[in-house]
TITORVEX-865699 format. One record per atom (N, C-alpha, C, O, CB): x, y, z. Coordinates in steps of 0.1 Angstrom, whole numbers, plus 2048, in hexadecimal, padded with zeros to 3 digits. Glycine has a CB too. Layout:
BEGIN
XYZ ...
This chain:
BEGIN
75F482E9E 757489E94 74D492E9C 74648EEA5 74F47EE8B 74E49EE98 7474A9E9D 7394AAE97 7364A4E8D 74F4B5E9A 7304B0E9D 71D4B5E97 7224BBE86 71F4B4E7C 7134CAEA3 7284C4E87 7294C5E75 7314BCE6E 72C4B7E64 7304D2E70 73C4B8E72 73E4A7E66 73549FE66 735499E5C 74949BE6A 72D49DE6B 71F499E6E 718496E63 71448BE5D 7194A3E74 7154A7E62 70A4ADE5C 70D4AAE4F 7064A5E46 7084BCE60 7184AEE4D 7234ADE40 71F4A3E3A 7174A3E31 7324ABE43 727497E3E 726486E3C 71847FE39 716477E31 72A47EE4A 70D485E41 6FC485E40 6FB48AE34 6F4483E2D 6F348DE4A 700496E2E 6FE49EE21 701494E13 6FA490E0A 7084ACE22 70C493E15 716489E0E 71047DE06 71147ADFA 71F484E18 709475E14 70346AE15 6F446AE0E 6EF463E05 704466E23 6EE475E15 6DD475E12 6DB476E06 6E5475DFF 6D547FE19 6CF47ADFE 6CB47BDF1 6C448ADF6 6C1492DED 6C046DDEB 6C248DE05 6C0499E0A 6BA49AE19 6B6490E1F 6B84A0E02 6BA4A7E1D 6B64A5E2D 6AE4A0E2F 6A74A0E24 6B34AEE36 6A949AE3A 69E490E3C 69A485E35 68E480E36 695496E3C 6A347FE2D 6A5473E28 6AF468E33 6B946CE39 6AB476E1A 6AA45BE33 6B444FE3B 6BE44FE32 6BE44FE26 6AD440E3F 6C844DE3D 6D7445E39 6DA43DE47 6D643EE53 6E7452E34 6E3435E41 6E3429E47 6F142EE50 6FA433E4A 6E441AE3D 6F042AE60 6FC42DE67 709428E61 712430E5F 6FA428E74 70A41DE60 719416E5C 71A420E4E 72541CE48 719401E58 715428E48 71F430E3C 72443BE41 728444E39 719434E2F 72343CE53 72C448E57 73C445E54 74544EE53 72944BE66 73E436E55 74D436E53 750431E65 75A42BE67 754448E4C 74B433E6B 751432E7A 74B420E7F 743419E78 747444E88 75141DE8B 752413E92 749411E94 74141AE91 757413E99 73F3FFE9C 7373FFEA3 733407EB0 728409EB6 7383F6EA3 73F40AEB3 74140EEC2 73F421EC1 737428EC8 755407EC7 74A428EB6 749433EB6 73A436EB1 73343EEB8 752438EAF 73342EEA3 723431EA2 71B435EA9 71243DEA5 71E42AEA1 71E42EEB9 715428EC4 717438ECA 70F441EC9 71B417ECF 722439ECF 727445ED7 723451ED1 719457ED4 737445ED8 72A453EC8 725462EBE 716466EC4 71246FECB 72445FEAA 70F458EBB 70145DEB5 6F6460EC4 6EC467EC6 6FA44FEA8 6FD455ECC 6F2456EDA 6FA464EE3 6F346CEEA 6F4443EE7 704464EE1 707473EE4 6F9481EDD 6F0487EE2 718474EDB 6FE482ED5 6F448BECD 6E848CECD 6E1496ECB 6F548BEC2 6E2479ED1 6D5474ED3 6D0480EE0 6C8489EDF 6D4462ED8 6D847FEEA 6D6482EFF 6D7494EF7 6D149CEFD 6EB47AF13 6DB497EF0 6DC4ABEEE 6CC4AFEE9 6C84B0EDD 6EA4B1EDB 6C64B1EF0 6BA4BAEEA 6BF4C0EDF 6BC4BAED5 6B44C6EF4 6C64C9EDE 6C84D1ED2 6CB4CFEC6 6CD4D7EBD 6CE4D7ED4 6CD4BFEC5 6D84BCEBD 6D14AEEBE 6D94A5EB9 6E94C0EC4 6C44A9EC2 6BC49BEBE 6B349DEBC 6AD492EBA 6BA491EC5 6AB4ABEB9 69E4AEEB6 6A34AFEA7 69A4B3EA0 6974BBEBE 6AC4AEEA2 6AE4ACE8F 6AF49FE8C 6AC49AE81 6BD4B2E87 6B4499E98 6B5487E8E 6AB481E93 6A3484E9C 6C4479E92 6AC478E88 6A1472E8B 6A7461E84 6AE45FE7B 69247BE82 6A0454E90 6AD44AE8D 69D442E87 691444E88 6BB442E9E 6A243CE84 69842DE7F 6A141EE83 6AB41CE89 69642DE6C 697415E7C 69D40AE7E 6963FDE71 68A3FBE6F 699408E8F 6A03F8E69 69E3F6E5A 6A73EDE5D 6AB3E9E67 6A1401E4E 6A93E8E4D 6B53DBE48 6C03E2E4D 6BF3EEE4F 6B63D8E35 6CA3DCE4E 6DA3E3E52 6E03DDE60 6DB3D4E67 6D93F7E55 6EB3E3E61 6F03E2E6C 6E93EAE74 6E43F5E71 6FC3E4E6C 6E83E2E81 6E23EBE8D 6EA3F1E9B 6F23EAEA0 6D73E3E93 6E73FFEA0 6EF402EAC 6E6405EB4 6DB409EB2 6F840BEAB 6EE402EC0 6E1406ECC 6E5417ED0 6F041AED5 6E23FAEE0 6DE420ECC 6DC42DECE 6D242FED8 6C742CED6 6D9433EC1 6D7436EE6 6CF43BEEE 6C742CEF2 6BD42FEF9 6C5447EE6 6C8421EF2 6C2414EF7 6B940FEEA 6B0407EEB 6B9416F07 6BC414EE0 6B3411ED6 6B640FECC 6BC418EC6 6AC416ED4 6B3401EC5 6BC3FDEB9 6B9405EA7 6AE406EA2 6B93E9EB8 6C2409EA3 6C1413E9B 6C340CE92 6C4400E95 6C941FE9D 6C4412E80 6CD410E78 6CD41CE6D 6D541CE64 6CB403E73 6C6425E6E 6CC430E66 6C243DE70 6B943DE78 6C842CE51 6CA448E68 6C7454E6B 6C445FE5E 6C845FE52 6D1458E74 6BC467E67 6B5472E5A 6BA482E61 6BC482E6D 69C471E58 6BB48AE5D 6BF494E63 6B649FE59 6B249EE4D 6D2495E64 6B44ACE64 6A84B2E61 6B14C1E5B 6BA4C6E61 69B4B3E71 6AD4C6E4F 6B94D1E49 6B94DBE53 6C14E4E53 6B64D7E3A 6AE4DBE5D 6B34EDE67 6BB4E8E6C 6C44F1E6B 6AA4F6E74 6C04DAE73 6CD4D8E7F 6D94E4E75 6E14E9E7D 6D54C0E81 6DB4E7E69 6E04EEE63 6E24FEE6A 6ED503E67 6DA4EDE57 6DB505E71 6D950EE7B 6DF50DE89 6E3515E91 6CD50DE7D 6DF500E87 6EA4FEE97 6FA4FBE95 7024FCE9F 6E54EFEA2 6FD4F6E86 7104FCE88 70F509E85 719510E85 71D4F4E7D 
């Protein structure tokens, strides 16, 4: 899954930008979750829009830190 399926799927999911959704309604694995999102986490360019928390849900360790949902900020919209 690429930065704009992403963004896409975040859209889909949220009620709007900068609102939480919960990782496991990306549809992907424990494992891919982990990978993707700590990928994107280490990108300056591309982690200064998310923003992760940590709530009820399933949890992933993102970047060494246990997560469970993400908010995404509507300018990352500027960078696809």
């Amino acid at each position: 899954m690429n930065l704009r399926e992403v963004v896409e799927r975040y859209a889909k999911l949220a009620s709007g930008f900068g609102q939480p959704v919960a990782l496991n309604g990306f549809g992907l694995t424990a494992e891919e979750t982990t990978k993707l999102f700590s990928a994107f986490d280490e990108d300056y360019h591309i982690s200064r829009f998310f923003h992760f928390s940590n709530s009820e849900g399933q949890s992933y360790l993102i970047s060494g830190a246990e997560v469970t949902h993400i908010s995404i900020d509507a300018d990352i919209q500027a960078v696809l």
